[in-house]
N, C-alpha and C positions, 0 to 999 in steps of 0.2 A: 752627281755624275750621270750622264746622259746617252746612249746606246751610239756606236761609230756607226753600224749597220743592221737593218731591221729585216728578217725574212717576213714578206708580207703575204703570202701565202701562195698559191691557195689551198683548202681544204681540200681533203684526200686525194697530194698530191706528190708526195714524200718526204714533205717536210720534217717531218718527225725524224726520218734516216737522215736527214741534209742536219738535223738538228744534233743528232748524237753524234756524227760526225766531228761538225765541226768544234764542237766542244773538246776535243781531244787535241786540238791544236794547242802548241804552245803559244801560238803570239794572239789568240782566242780568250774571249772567258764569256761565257753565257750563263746566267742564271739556271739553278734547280728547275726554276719555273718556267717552265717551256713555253707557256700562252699567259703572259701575264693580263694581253686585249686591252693595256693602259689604254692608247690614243685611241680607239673602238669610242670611250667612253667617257671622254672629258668633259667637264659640266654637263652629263647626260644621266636623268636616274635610269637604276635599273628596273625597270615594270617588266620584264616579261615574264610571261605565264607557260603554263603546259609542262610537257614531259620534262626532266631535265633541268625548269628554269630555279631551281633553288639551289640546286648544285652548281650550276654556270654562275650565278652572282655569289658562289662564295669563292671563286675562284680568279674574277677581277680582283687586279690591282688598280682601285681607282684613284688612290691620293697618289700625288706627285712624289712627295717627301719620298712615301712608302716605295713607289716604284724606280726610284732613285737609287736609293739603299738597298736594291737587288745588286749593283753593278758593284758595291761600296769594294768587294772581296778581289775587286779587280787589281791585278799589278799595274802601275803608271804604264809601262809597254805595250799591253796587251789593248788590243780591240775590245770595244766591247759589243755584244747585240744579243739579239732576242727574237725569237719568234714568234707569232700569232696570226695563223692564216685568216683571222675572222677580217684583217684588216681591207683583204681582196673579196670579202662577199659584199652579197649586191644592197646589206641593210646597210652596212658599215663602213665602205669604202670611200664616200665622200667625205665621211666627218673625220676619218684618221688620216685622208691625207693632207687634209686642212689643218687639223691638230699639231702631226707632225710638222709642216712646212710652219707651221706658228714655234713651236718651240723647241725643233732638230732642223733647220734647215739645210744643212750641210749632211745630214746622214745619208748612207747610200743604201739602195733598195734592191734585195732580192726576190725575184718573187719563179717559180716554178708552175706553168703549165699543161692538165693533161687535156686528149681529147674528151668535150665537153660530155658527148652521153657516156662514155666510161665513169668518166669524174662522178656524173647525176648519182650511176647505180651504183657504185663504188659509195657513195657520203649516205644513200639509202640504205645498203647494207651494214652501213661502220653506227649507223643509229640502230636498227633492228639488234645490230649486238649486244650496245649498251643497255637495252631493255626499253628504250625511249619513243621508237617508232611503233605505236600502235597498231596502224593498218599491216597486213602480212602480204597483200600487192602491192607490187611496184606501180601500177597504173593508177591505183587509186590516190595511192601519195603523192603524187603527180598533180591530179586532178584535185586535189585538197591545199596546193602549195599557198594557191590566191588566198583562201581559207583562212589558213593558217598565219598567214602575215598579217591579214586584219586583225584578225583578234589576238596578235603581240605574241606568240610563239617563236624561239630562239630564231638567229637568223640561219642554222644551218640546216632549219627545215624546207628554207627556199633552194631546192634541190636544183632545179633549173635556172633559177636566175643565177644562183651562184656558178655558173659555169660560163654567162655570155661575159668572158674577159676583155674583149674591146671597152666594151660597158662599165666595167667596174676598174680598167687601168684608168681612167676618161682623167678621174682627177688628177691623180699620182701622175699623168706625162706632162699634161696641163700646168702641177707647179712646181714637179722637178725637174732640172734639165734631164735631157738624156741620158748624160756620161753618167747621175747618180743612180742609175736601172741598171740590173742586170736581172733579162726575163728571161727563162730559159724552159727546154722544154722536158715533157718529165719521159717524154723517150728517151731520149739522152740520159738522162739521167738515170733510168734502168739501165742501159746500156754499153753505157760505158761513163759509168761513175766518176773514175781517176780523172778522166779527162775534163767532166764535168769540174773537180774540184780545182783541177790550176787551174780551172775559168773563172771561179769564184776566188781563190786565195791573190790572184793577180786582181782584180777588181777590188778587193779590201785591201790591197797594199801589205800582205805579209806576207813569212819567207813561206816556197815551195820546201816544205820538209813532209816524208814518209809517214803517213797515217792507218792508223788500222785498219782494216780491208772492209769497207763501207757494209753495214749489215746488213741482210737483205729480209723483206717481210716485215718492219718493223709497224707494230699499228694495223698490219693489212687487213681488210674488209672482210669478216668471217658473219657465217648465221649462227644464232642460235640454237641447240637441239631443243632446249624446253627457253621458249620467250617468257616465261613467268617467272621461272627462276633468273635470267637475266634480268628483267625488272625487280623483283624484291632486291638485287645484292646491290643497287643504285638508289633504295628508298629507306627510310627509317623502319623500325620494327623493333619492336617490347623484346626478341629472340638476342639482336644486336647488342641492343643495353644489356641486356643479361651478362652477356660475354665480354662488354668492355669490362666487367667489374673481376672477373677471374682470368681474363688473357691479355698479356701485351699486345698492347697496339700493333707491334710488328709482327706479331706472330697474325696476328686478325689477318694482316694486310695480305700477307702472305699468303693465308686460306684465302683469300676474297680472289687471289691473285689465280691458284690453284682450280678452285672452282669455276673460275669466267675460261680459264682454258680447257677444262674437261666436258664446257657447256657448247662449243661451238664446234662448228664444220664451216667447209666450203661454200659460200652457195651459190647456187648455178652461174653458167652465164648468162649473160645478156642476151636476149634470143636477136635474132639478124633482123627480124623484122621493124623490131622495136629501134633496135642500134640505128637502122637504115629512116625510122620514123625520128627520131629523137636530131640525129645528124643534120637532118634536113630542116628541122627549126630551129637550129643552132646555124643554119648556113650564112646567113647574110651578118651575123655575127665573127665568122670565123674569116672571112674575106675581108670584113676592116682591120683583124686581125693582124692579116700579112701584111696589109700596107702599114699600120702602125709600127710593125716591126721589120718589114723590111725582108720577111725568110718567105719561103712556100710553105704550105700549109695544108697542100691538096691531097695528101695523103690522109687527114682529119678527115674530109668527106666522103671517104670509102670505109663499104661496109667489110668489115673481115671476114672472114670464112671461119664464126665461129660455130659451135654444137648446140646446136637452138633444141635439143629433142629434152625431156622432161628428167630431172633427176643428173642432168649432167655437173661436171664437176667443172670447177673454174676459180681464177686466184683474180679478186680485186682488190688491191692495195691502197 
């Protein structure tokens, strides 16, 4: 069995909320495995290195078979689909949409939106969480992205290229028709949810029925208060082993769960000047944008009137 509909990403962009969502639909069934990254990776090994990369290749689903028999638990009615925003970054998005169009041709594509330097500092902070982003400025991660792709580090360390989405939709319109896109933006989708979701359940062809009131924060972009402790509860350690042998698994999980929330805060905003810097070499990105899709967009290239002073507070989801 093979997925009806694939949310193609992008990263930190709500997919995660679009994802619990819609798993709660009846005429729905999504896998446990939220990012399985199958078509990311078909005949492709996994080499990469750095923070992070032992964890991300144990969490590919790289055999067919296997990632078949995600769907297996599906009713004959039911849709089926999957998520994995890795499929819209800028390592990845040729080879899965080539992938895909080799062996789902017919499946329909959703993909979600944000503006691009939010998106940037938003996928810098959601690493700084997991304990994987080394550097503690935002400027320097930046400056380290070329870096870091050479020398085979995950693709969602490409903070900025993952954001020019003309760029990385280039394949996906190129071999699906239109009618199988539905691109949408993730104001909207903050915004006004409900609305967002007849856009999507008409687009998949199931019934409009009453869903749980879309969650909000799901995943969002938090800092760490101690980055050390957020790195050791993502790495191995002799303390860990100790405790697999006298604690249930779910009990671990739980703690690990407990811990990574009492570990993090807000962290600031994006200061204006950066915002207004970052915007502006995303622009000639953001202008083939509109024409590929067809909307305005001119509100992506203004700076908001955010609190650039030190210590401020702010929510990046």
């Amino acid at each position: 069995m093979k997925p009806d509909f694939i949310v193609i990403g992008g990263q930190r962009c709500g997919t995660t909320a679009l994802f619990a969502t819609l798993r709660q639909h009846p005429d729905i069934f999504m896998p446990r495995c939220k990012e399985p990254r199958f078509f990311a990776f078909v005949d492709q090994p996994l080499t990469f290195v750095g923070p992070g990369a032992e964890h991300f290749r144990q969490g590919v689903v790289s055999d067919e078979a296997a990632y078949q028999a995600l769907f297996a638990p599906a009713a004959p009615s039911q849709r089926c689909g999957e998520a994995s925003p890795i499929y819209l970054s800028a390592a990845q998005s040729s080879a899965s949409a080539v992938a895909m169009h080799q062996l789902t041709p017919d499946v329909r594509l959703i993909a979600i939106l944000r503006q691009p330097a939010e998106r940037t500092y938003s996928a810098y902070w959601h690493h700084r969480r997991l304990g994987i982003e080394p550097l503690a400025d935002f400027r320097d991660a930046l400056a380290a992205e070329d870096r870091r792709r050479g020398a085979g580090w995950l693709p969602g360390f490409q903070y900025c290229a993952n954001s020019r989405y003309a760029t990385n939709l280039h394949s996906f319109l190129t071999l699906f028709p239109r009618r199988q896109l539905c691109i949408l933006l993730y104001e909207s989708w903050r915004q006004a949810p409900e609305t967002v979701l007849k856009q999507i359940v008409s687009f998949l062809g199931v019934r409009d029925v009453a869903l749980p009131k879309v969650a909000r924060g799901i995943n969002r972009a938090t800092a760490p208060r101690n980055s050390r402790l957020a790195h050791w509860l993502d790495q191995p350690h002799p303390l860990k082993q100790l405790g697999s042998h006298w604690l249930p698994k779910t009990w671990r999980d739980r703690l690990v769960r407990w811990v990574r929330r009492a570990n993090v805060t807000n962290p600031p905003p994006l200061p204006r000047d950066l915002h207004a810097e970052l915007t502006e070499s995303f622009r000639d990105d953001i202008l083939e944008l509109q024409v590929l899709l067809g909307c305005d967009l001119s509100h992506w290239l203004t700076t908001p009137a955010l609190p650039s002073h030190k210590g401020a507070r702010g929510r990046q989801d």
